[in-house]
C-alpha positions in Angstrom: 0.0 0.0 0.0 1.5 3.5 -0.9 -0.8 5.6 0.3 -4.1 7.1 1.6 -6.0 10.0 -1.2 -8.8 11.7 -1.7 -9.6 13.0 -5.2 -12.4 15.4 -5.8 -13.9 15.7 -9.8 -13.4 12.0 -9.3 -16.7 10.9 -11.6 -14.7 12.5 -14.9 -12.5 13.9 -16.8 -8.9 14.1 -15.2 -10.6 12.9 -12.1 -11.4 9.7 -13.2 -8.1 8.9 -14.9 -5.9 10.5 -11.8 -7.9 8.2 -9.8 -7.7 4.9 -11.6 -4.0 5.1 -12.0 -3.6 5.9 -8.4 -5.7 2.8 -7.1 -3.3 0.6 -10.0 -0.4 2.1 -8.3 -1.6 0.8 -4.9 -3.2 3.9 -3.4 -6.1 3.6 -1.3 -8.4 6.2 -2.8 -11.5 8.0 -2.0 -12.9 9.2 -4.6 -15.4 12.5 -4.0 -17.7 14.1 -6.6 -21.4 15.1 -6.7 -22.9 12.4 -8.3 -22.4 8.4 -7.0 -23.1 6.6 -10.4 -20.5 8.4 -12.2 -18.1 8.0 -9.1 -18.8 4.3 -8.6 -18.0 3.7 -12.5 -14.7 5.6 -11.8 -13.8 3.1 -9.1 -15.4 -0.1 -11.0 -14.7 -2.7 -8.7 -11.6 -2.0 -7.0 -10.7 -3.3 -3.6 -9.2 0.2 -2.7 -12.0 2.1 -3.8 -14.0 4.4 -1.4 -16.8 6.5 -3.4 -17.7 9.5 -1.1 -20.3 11.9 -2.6 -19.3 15.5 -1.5 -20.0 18.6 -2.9 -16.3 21.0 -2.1 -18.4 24.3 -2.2 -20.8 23.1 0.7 -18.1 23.4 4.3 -20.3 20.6 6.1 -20.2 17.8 2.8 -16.4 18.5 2.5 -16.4 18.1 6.2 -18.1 15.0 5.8 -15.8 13.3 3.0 -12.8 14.1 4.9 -13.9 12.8 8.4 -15.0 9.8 6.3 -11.9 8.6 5.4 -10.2 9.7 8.8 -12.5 7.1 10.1 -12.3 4.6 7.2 -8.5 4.6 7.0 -7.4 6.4 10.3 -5.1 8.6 7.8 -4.3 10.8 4.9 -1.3 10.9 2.7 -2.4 12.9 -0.6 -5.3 15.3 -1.5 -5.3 15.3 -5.4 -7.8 18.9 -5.1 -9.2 18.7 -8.9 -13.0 19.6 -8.9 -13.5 22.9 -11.2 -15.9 24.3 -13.5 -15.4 26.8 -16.3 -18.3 28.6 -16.2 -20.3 30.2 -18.9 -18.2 32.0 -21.3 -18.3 35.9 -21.5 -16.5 39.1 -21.2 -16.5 40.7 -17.9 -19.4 42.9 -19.0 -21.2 39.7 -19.2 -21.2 37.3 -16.4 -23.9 37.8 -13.7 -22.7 37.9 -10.1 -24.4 34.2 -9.6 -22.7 32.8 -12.3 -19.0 34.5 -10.8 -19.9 33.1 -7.3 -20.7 29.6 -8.6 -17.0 29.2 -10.1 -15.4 31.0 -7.3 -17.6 28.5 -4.6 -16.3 25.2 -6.4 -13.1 26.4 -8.0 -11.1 28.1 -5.4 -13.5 27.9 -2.1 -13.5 24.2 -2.7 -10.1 23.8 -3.1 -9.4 26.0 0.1 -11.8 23.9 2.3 -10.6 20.4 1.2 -7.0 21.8 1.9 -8.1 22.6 5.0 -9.6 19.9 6.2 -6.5 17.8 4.8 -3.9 19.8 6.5 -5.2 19.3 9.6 -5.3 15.3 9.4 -1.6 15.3 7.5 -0.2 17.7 10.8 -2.4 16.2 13.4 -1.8 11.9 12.2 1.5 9.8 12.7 3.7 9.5 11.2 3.5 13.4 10.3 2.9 15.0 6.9 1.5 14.3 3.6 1.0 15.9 0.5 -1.2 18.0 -1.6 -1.6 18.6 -5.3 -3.4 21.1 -6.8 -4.9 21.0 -10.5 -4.4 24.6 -11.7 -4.8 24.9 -15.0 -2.9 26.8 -17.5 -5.5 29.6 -17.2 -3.6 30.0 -14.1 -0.6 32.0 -16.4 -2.6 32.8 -19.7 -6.5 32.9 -20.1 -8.5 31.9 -23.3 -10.6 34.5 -24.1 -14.1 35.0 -22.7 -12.8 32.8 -19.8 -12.9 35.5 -16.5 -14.5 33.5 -13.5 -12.9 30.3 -14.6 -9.1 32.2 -15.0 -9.1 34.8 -11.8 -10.2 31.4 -9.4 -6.9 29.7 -11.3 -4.7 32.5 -10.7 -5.9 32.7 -7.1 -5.1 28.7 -7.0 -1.6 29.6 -7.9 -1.3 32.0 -4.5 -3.3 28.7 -2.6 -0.6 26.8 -3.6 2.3 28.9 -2.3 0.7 29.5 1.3 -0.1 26.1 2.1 3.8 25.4 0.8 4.8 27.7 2.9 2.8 26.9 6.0 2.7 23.2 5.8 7.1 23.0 5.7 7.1 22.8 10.1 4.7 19.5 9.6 6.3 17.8 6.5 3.0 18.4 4.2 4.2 19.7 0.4 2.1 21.4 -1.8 2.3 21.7 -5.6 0.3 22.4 -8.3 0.1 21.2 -12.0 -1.4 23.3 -15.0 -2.9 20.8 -17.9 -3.3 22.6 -21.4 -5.8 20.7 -23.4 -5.6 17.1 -22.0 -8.3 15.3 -24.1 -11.6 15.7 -22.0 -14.9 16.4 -22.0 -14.7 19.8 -20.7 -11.6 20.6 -22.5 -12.4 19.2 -25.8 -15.5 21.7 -26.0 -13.3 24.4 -24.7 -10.5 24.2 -27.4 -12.8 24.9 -30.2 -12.0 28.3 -30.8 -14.5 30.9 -31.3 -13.0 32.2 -34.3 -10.6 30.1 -36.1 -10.4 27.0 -38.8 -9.7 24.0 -36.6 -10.3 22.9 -32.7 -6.7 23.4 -30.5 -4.5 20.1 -30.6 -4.9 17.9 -27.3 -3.5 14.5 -25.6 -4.0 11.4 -23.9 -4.9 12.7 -20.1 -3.4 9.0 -19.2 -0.1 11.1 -19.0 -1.5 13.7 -16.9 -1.8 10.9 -14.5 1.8 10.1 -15.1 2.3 13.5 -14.0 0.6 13.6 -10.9 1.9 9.7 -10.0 5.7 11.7 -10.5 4.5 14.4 -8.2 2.6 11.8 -5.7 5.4 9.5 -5.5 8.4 11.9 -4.5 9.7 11.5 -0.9 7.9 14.5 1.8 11.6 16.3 1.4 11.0 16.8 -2.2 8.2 18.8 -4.1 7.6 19.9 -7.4 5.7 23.0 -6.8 4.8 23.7 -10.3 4.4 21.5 -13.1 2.9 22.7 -16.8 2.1 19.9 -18.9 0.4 20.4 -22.5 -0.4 19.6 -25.7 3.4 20.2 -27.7 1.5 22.2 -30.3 -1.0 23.8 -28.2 -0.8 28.0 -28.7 -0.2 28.6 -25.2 3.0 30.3 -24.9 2.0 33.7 -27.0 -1.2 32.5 -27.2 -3.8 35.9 -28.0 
């Protein structure tokens, strides 16, 4: 066994894959998302499987998942904090204030309360520490346009990131973040057609996303990668208008 995680988006996307490969790598792994079915066909029939049905922008459900698996596993080793939506798409001038608070809830509240909560088991449990990963996005250095909830909660992810690195160094928890450009998803597959232009943005496999975060996972509690950018090789992200 290498580990105890939770992993919130777990019923899609880069969710679902993070959290397979973990469970094949011998992670014990609950897996947190709003919706059961799609969780419990993420987990299949996996031994190490706990599905945990959570909702990160409600404080009492996250509160829930995380005393959970205190109770299931009597630790925590790694928080893989990947639950995000994008949003509608609009200028500024165009989002309502329900629609801003709705990213901002899940995207970067969300985030903050599972860190939270998983700080406190990683400093409080022996043996100390533990480690948590962050899924930023590369909105979190260069937004698509039409993008503004979805890019100022990455960017404020990015400043997340650094303040639990910094706070969590006294009880051996690391924190680091990764930013995916155009991992083939659903969410991203419908985001990279451009609104003007003659062909969608190239993507790949999200399988090595997972390879990414495994790397990141697997390092010893006296090594972090705090930032990690993995993308598509062709993807028109750096100088990207």
């Amino acid at each position: 066994m290498t580990g105890v995680a939770v992993v919130t988006g777990a019923g899609s996307g880069i969710g679902r894959v993070v959290s397979r490969a973990l469970l094949e790598a011998g992670y014990l792994v609950a897996l947190a998302g709003r919706r059961a079915e799609p969780l419990r066909q993420s987990a299949g029939d996996h031994p190490g499987a706990l599905v945990v049905p959570a909702d990160v922008a409600d404080p009492d459900s996250v509160a829930a998942l995380f005393d959970r698996v205190r109770d299931h596993w009597g630790r925590l080793d790694l928080l893989f904090n990947n639950a995000g939506t994008f949003g509608p798409r609009g200028a500024v001038d165009e989002i309502s204030a329900t629609d801003w608070r709705r990213v901002v809830d899940t995207n970067l509240t969300g985030a903050f309360l599972c860190a939270q909560h998983a700080f406190a088991i990683m400093k409080q449990q022996l043996p100390q520490g533990g480690r948590i990963i962050n899924n930023g996005s590369v909105s979190a250095h260069t937004p698509r346009p039409r993008s503004v909830a979805y890019t100022a909660t990455k960017h404020a992810l990015t400043g997340l990131t650094k303040s639990i690195a910094l706070d969590g160094r006294p009880y051996r928890i690391a924190c680091g973040q990764i930013d995916i450009g155009n991992a083939a998803t659903e969410m991203t597959v419908d985001l990279a057609r451009p609104d003007h232009g003659p062909a969608p943005e190239p993507t790949f496999d999200p399988a090595h996303v997972a390879d990414a975060v495994l790397l990141m996972a697997n390092l010893p509690l006296d090594a972090n990668v705090l930032f990690l950018t993995i993308t598509a090789t062709a993807m028109p992200f750096v100088g990207r208008g």
